[in-house]
C-alpha atoms as a printed R data frame, in Angstrom:
    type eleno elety resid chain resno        x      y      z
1   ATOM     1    CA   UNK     A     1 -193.465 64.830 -2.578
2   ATOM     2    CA   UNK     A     2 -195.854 63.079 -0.124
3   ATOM     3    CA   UNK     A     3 -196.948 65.367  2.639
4   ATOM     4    CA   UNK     A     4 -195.676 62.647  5.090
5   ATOM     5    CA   UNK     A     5 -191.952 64.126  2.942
6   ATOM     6    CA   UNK     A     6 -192.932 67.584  3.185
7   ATOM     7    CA   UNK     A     7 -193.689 67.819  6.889
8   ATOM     8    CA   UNK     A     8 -190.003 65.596  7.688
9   ATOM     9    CA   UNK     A     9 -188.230 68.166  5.189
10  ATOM    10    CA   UNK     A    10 -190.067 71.448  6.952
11  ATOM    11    CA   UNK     A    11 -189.189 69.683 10.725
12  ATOM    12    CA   UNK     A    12 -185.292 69.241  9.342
13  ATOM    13    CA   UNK     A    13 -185.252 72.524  8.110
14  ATOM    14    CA   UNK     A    14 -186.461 74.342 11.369
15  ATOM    15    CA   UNK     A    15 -183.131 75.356 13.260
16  ATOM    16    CA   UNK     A    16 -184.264 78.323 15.675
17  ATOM    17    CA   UNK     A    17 -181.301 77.266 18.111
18  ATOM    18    CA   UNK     A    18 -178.165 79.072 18.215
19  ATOM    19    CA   UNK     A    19 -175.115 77.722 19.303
20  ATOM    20    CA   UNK     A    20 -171.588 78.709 20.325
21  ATOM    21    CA   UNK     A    21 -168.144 78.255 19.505
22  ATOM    22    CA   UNK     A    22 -166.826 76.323 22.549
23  ATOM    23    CA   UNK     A    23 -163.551 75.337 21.523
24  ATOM    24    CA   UNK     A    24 -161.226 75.130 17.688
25  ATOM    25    CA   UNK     A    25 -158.449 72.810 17.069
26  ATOM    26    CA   UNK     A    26 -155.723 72.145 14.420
27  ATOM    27    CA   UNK     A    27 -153.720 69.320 13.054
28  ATOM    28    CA   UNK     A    28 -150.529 70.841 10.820
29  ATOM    29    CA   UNK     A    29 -150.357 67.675  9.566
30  ATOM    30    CA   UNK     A    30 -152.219 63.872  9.431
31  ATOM    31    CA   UNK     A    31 -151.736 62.233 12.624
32  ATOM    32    CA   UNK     A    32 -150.336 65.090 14.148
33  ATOM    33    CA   UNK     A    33 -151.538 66.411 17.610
34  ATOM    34    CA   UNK     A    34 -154.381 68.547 17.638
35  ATOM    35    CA   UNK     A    35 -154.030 71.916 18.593
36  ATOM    36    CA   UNK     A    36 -156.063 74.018 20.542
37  ATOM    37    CA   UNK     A    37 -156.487 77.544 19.003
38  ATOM    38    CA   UNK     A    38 -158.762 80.793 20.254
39  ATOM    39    CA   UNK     A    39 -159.536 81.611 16.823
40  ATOM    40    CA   UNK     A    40 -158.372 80.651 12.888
41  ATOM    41    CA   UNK     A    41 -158.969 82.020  9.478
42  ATOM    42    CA   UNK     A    42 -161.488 79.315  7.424
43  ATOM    43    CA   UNK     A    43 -160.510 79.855  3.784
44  ATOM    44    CA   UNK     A    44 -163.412 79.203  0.472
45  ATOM    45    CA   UNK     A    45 -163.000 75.724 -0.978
46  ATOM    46    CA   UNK     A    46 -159.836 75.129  1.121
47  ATOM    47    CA   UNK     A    47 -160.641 74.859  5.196
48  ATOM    48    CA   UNK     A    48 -158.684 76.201  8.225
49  ATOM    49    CA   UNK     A    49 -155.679 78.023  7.847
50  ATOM    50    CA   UNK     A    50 -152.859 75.773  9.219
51  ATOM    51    CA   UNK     A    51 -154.902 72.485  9.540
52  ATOM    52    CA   UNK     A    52 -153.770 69.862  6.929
53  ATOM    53    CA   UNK     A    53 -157.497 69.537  5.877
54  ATOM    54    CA   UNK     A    54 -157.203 72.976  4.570
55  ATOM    55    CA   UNK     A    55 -155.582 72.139  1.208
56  ATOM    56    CA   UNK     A    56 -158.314 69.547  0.831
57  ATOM    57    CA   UNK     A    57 -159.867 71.335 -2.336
58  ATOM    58    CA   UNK     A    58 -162.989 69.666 -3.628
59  ATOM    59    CA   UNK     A    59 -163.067 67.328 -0.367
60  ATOM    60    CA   UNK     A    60 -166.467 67.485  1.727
61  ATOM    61    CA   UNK     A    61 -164.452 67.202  4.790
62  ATOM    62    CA   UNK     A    62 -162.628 70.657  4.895
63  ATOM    63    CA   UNK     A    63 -163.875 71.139  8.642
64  ATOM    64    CA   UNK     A    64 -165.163 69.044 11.342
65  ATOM    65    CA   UNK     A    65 -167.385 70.150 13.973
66  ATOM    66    CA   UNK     A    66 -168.652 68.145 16.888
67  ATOM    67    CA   UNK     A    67 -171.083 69.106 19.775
68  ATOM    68    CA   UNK     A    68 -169.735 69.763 23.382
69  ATOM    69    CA   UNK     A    69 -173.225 67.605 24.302
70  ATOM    70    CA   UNK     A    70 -172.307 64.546 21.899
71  ATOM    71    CA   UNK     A    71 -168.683 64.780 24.005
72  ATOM    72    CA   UNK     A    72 -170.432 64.038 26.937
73  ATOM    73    CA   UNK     A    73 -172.180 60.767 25.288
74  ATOM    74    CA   UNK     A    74 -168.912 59.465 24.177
75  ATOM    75    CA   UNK     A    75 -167.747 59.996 27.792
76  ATOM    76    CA   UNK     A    76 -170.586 58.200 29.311
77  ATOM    77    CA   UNK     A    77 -170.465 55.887 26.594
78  ATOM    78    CA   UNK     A    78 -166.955 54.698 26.692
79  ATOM    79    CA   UNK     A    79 -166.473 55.393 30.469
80  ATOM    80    CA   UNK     A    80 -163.302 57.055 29.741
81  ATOM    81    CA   UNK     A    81 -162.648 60.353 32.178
82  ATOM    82    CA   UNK     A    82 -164.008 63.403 30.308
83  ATOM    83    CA   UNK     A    83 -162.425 63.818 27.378
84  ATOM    84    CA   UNK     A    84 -160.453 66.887 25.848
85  ATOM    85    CA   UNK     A    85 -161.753 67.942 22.460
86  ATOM    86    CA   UNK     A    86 -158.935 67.561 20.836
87  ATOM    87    CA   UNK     A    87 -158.831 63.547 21.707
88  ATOM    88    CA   UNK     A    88 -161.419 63.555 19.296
89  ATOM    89    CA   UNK     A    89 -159.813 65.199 16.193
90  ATOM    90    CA   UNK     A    90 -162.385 67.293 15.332
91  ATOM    91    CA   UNK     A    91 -161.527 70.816 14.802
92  ATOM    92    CA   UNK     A    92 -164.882 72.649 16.244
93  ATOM    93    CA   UNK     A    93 -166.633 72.301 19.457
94  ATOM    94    CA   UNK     A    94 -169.883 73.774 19.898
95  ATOM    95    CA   UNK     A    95 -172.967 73.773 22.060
96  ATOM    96    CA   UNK     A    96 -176.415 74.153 21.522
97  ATOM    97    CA   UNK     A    97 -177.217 72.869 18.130
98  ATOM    98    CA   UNK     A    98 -176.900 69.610 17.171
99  ATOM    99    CA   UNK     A    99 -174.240 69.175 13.946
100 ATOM   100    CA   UNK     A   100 -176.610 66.603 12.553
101 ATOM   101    CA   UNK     A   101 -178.808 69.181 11.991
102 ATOM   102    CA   UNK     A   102 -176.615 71.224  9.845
103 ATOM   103    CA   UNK     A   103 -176.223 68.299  7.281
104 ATOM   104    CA   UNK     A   104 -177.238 69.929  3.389
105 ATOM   105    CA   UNK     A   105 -177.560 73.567  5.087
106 ATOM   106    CA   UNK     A   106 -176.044 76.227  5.366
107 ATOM   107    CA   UNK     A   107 -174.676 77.984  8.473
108 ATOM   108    CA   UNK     A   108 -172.545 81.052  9.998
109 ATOM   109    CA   UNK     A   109 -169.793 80.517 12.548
110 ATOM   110    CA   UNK     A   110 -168.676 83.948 13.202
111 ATOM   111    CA   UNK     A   111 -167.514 85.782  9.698
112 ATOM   112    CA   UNK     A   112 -168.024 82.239  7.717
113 ATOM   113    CA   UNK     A   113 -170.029 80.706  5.667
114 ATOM   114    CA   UNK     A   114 -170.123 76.719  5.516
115 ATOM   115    CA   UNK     A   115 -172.414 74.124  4.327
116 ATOM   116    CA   UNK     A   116 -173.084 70.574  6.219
117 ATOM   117    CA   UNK     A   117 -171.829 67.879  3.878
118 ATOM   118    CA   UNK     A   118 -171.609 64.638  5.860
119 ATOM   119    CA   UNK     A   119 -171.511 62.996  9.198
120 ATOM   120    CA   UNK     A   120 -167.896 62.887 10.660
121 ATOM   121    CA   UNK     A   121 -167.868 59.138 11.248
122 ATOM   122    CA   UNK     A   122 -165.519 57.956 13.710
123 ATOM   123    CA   UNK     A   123 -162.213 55.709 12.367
124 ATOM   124    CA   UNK     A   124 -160.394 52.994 14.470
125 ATOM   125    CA   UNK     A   125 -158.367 55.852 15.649
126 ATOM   126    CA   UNK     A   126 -160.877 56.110 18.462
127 ATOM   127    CA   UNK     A   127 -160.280 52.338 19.418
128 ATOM   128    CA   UNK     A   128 -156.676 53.816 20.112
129 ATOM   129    CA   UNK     A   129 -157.544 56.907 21.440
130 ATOM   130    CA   UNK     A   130 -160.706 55.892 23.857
131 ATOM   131    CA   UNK     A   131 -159.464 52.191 24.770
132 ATOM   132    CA   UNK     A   132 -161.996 49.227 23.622
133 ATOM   133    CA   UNK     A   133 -165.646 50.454 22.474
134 ATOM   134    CA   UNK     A   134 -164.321 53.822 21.639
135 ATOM   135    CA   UNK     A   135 -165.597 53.288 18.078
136 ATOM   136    CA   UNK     A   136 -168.644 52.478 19.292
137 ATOM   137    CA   UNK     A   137 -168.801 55.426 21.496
138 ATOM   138    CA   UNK     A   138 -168.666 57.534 18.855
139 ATOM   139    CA   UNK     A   139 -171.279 56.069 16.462
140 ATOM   140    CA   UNK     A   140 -174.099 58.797 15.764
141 ATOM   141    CA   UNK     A   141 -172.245 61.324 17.862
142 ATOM   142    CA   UNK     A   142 -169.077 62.138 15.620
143 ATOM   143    CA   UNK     A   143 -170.068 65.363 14.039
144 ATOM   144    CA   UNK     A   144 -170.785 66.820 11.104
145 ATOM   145    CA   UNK     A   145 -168.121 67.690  7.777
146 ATOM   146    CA   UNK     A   146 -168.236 70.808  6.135
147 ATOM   147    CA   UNK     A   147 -167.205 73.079  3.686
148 ATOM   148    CA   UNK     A   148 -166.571 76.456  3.732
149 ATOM   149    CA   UNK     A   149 -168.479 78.713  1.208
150 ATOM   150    CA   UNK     A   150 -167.505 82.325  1.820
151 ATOM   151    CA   UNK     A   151 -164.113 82.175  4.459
152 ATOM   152    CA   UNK     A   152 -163.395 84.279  7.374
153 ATOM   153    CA   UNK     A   153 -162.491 84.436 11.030
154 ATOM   154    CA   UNK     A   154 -164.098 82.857 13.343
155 ATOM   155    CA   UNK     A   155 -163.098 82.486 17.071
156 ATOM   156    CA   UNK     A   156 -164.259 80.793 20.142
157 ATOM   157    CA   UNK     A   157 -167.701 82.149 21.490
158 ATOM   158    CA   UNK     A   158 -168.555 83.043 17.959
159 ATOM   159    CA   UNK     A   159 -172.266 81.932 17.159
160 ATOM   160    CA   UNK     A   160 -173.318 79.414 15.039
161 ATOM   161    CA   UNK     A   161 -176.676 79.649 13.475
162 ATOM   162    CA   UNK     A   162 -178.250 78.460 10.282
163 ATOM   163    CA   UNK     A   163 -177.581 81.069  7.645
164 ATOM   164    CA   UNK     A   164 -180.943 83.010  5.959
């Protein structure tokens, strides 16, 4: 590895922040409403308890987690009123760490243990949902997907930080 590599890999690895739970949200089933929730169980290999992602198995995308901050770009950016988390789909809002930053690592939100897999691109959905542009809104602030290694509870206020 170059050391131009090595110092971008040690800067990407570096999470002293610690965030917060700020909000959790379910979806029983696809295309159902989200719904807001103080705290859930997060299951190994499966997701949240009672959200239709959580019989996903194998899929990277067994929870979705979006920061409160990137919710106020997509308001400024689509000039939509502020939007309600669960206009989003996402199933966790939290503050003070930036989901992209969790991509490949691993993390605790309260009891659990997940692992950043992906971003959590937006879909047209958001055309729908945040009126023309809302797409576009969303680009680079959509979240992160995870999976969940060792399951738990987790509720809002929890803290999320980047697991040892």
């Amino acid at each position: 590895m170059s050391e131009s590599k090595s110092i971008v890999a040690k800067l990407m690895a570096t999470i002293p922040q610690e965030g917060r739970v700020e909000w959790i949200g379910i979806a029983p089933k696809s295309r159902a409403p989200v719904v807001a929730v103080a705290h859930v169980e997060l299951v190994a290999g499966k997701g949240l308890v009672g959200d239709h992602h959580g019989n996903s198995g194998r899929s990277k995308r067994q929870v979705t987690i979006i920061a409160k901050e990137h919710i106020e770009a997509i308001h400024r950016f689509s000039g939509v009123p502020p939007i309600a988390p669960e206009r989003l789909r996402r199933n966790i809002v939290i503050s003070g760490i930036n989901p992209n930053a969790l991509k490949g690592r691993r993390f605790m939100i309260g009891e659990a243990l997940l692992e950043g897999t992906k971003p959590c691109d937006p879909c047209s959905r958001m055309e729908q949902e945040l009126g023309p542009g809302g797409y576009n809104a969303m680009r680079g602030h959509g979240g992160m997907c995870a999976i969940v290694l060792e399951g738990g509870t987790i509720s809002v206020g929890d803290i999320v930080r980047k697991a040892d």
